[in-house]
N, CA and C atoms as a LAMMPS dump frame, in Angstrom:
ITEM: TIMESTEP
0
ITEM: NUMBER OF ATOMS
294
ITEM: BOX BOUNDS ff ff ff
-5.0000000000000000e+02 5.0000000000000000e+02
-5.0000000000000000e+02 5.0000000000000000e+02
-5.0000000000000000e+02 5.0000000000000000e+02
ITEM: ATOMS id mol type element x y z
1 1 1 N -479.188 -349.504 -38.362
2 1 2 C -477.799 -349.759 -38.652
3 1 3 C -476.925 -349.067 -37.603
4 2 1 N -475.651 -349.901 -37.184
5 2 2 C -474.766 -349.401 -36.177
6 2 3 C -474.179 -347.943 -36.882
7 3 1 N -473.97 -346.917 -35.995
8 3 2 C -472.765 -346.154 -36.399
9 3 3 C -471.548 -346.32 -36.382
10 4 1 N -471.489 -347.446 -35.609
11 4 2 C -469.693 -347.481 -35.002
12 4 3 C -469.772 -349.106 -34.841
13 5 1 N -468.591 -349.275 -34.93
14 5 2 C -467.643 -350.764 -34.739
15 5 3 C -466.316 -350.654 -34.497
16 6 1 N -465.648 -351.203 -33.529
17 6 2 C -464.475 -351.32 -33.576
18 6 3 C -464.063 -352.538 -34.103
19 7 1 N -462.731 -352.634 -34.923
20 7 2 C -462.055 -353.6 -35.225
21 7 3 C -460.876 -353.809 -34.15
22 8 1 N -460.683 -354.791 -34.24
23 8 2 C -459.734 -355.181 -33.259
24 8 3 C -458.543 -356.549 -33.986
25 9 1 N -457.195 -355.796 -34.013
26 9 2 C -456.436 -357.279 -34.914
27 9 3 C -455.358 -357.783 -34.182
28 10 1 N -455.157 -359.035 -34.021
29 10 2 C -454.702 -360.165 -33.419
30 10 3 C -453.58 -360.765 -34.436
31 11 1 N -452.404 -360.843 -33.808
32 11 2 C -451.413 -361.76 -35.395
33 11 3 C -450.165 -362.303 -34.119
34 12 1 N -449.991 -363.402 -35.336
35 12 2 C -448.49 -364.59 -34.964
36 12 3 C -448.736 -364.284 -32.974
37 13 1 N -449.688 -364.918 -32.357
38 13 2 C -449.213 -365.26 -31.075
39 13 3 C -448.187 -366.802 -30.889
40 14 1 N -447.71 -367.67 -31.62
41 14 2 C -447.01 -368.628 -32.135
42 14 3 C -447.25 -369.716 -30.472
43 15 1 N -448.486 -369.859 -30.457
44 15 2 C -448.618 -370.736 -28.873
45 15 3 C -447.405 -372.03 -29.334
46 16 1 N -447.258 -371.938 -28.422
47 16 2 C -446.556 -373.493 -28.44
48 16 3 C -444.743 -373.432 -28.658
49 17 1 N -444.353 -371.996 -29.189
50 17 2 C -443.281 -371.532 -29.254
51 17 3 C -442.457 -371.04 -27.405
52 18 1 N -441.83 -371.274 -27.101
53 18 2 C -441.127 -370.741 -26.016
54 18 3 C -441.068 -369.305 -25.819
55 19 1 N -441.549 -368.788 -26.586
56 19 2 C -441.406 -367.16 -26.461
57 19 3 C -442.895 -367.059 -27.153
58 20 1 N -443.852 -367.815 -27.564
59 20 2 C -445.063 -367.614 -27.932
60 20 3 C -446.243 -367.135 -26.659
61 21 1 N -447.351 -366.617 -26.976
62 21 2 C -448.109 -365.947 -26.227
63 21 3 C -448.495 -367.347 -25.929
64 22 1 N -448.962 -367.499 -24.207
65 22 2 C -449.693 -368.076 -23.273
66 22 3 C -450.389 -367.836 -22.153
67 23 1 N -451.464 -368.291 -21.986
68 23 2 C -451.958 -368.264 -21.104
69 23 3 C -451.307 -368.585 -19.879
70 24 1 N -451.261 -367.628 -18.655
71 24 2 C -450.63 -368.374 -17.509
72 24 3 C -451.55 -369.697 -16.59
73 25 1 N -452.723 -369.678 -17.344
74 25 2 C -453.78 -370.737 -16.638
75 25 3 C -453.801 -372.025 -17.324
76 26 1 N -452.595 -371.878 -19.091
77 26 2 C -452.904 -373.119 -19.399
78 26 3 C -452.145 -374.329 -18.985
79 27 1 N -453.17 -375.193 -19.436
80 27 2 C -452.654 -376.868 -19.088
81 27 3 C -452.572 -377.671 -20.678
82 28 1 N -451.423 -378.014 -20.211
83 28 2 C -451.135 -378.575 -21.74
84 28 3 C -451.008 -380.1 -21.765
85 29 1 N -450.928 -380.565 -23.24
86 29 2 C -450.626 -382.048 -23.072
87 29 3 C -449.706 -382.634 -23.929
88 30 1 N -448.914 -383.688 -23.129
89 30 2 C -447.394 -384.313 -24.005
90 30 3 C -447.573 -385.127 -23.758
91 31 1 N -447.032 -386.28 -25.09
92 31 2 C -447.113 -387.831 -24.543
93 31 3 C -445.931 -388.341 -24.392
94 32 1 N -445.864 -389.18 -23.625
95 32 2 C -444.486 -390.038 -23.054
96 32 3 C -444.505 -391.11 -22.683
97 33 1 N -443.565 -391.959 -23.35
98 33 2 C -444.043 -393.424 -23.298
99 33 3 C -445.337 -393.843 -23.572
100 34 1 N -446.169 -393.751 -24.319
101 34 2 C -447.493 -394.147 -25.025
102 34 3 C -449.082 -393.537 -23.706
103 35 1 N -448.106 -392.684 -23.04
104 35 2 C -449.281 -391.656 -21.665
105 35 3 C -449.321 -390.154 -22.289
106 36 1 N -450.475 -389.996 -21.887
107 36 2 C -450.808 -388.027 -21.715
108 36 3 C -450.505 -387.977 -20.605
109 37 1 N -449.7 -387.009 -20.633
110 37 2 C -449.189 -386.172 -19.359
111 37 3 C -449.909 -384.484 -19.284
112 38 1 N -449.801 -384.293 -18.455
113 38 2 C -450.586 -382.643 -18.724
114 38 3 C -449.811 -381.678 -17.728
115 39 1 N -449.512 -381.308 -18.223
116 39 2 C -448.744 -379.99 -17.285
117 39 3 C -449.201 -378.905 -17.722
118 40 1 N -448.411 -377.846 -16.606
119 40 2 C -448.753 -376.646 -16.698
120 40 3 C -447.308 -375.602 -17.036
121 41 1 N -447.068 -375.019 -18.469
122 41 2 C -445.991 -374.681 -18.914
123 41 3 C -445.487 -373.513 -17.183
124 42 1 N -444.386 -373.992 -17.352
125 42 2 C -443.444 -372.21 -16.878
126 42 3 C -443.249 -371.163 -17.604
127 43 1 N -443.773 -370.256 -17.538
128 43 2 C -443.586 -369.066 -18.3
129 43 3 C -442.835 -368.368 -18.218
130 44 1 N -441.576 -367.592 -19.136
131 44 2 C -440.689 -366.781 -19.256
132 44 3 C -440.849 -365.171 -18.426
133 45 1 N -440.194 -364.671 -18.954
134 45 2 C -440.545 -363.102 -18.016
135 45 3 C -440.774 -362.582 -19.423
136 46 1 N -440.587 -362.968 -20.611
137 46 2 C -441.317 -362.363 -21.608
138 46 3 C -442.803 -362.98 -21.727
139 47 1 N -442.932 -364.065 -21.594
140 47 2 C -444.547 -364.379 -21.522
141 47 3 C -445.329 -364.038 -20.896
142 48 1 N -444.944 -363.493 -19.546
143 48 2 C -445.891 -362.908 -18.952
144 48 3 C -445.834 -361.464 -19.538
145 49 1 N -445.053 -360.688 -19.322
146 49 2 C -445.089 -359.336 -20.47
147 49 3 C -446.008 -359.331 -21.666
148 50 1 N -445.576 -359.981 -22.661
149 50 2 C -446.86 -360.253 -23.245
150 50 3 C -447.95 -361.015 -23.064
151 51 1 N -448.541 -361.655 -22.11
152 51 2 C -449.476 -361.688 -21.826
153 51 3 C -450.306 -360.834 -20.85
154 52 1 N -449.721 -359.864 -20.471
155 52 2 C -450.017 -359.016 -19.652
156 52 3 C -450.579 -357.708 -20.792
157 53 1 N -449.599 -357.44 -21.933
158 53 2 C -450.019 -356.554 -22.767
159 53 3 C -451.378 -357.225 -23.495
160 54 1 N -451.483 -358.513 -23.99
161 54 2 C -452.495 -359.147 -24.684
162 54 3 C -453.753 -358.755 -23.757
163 55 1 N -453.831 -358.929 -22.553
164 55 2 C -455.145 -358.954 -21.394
165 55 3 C -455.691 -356.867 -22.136
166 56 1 N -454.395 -356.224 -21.832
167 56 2 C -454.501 -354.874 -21.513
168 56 3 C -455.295 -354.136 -22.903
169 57 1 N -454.647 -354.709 -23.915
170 57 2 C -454.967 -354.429 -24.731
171 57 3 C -456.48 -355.298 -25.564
172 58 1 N -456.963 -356.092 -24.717
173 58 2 C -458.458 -356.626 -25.024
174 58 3 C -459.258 -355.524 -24.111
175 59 1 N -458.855 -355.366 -22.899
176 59 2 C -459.808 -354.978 -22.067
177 59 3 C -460.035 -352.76 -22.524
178 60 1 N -458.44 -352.306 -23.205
179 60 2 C -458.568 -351.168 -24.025
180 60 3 C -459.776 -351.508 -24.84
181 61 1 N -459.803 -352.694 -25.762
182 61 2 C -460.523 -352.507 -27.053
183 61 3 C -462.052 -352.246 -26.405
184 62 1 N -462.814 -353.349 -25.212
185 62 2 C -463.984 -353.475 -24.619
186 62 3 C -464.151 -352.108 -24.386
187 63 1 N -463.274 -351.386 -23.552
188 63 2 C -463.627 -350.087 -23.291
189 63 3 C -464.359 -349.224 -24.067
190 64 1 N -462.982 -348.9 -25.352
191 64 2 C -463.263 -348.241 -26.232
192 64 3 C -464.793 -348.557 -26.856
193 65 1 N -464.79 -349.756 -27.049
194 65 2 C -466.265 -349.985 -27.761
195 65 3 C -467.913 -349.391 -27.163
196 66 1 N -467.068 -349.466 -25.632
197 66 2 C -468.43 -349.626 -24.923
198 66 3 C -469.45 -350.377 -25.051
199 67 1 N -470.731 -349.745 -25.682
200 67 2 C -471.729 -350.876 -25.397
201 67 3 C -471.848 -350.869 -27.893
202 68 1 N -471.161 -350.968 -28.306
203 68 2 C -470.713 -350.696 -30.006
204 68 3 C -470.104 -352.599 -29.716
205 69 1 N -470.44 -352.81 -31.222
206 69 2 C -469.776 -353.939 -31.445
207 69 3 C -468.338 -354.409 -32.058
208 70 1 N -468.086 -355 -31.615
209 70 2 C -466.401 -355.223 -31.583
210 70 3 C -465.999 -356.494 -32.736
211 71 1 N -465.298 -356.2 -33.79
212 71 2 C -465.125 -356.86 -34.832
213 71 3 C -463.599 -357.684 -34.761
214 72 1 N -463.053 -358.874 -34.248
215 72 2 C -462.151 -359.56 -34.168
216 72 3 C -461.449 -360.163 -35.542
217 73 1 N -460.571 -359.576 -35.854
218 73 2 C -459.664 -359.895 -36.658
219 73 3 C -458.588 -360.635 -36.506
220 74 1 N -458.624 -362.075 -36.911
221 74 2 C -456.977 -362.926 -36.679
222 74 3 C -456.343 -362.895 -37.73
223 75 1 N -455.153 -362.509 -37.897
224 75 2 C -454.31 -362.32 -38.928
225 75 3 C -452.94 -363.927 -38.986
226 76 1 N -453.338 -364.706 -38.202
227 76 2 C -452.794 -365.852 -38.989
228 76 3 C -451.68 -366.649 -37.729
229 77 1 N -451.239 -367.208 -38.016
230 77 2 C -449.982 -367.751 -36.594
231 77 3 C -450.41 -368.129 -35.409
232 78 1 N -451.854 -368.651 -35.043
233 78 2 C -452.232 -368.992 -33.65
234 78 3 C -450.813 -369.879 -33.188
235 79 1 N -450.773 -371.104 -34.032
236 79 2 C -449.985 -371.494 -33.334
237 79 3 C -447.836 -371.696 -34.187
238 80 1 N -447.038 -372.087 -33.257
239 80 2 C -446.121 -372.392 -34.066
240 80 3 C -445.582 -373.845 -34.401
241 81 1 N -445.158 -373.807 -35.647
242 81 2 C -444.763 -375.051 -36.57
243 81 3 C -446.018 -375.359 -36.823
244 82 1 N -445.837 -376.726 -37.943
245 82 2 C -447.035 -377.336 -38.312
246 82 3 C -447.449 -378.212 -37.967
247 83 1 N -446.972 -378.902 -36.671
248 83 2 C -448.28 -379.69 -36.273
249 83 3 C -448.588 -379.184 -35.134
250 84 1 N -448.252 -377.879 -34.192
251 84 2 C -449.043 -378.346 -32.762
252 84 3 C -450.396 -377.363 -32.784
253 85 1 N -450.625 -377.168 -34.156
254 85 2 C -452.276 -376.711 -33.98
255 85 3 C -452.933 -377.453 -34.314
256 86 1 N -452.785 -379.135 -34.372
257 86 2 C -453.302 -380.083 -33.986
258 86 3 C -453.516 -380.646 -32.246
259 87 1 N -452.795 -380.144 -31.421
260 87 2 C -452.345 -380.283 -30.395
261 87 3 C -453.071 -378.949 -29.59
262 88 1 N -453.718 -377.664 -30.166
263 88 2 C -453.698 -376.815 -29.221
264 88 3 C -455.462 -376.614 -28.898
265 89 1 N -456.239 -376.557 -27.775
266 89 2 C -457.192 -376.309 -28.148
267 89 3 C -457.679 -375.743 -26.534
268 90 1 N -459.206 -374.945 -26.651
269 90 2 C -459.205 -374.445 -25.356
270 90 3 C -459.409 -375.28 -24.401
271 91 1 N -459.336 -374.693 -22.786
272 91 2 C -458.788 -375.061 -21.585
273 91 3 C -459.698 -374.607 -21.249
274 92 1 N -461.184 -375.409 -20.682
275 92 2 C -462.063 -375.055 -19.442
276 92 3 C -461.816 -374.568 -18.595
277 93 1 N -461.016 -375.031 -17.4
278 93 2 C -460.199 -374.302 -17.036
279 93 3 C -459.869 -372.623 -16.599
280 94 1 N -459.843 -372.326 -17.665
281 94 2 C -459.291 -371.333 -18.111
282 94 3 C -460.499 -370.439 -18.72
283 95 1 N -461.358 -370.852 -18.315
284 95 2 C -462.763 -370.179 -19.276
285 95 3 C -462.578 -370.256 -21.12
286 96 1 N -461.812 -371.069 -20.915
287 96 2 C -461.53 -371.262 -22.579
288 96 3 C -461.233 -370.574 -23.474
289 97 1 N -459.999 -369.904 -22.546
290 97 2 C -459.35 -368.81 -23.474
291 97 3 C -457.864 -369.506 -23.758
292 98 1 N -457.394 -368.985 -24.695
293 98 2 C -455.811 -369.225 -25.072
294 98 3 C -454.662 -368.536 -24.497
C-alpha cells in the first residue's frame, strides 16, 4: 500500500467563455453557412495569465508528487453554458490537452 498521494483539484475553467481557461494551442470549430470552420481563438491577456498559472500549477503538483501517485479531482464547469460541452473536445494537436 502507497503512503502518500497527492490530490490535486481543478474547478469552473468555463472553456468556451471569453475569459474561460484555454489552451493557447487550441483549434476550435464554428459553423457558418452550413461549413466547419476551425480557427484558432485569440486569447486575452487574462487567458494567458491563467493559463500560464494552470501549466504552473500542474507541473507544482508533478513535482510535489514525485515518483507518489497523483489523484485528479474535477469539481464541475469544464465548460460554459449548456451546449458547448457538446462542442468541446480534445485537440491532437495539442497532445490532447484542453
Amino acid at each position: 500500500m502507497k503512503s502518500r498521494y497527492i490530490v490535486a483539484i481543478v474547478s469552473d475553467e468555463h472553456a468556451g467563455h471569453k475569459l474561460g481557461l484555454c489552451n493557447p494551442k487550441a483549434k476550435l470549430e464554428q459553423l457558418e453557412n452550413g461549413k466547419i470552420i476551425e480557427y484558432y481563438p485569440q486569447l486575452s491577456e487574462t487567458q494567458k495569465f491563467m493559463w500560464e498559472v494552470h501549466e504552473w500549477g500542474k507541473e507544482e503538483a508533478l513535482k510535489l508528487a514525485g515518483k507518489d501517485d497523483v489523484i485528479l479531482i474535477h469539481d464541475g464547469d469544464p465548460t460554459h453554458g449548456k451546449a458547448s460541452y457538446k462542442s468541446i473536445r480534445p485537440n491532437p494537436d495539442c497532445g490532447g490537452e484542453f
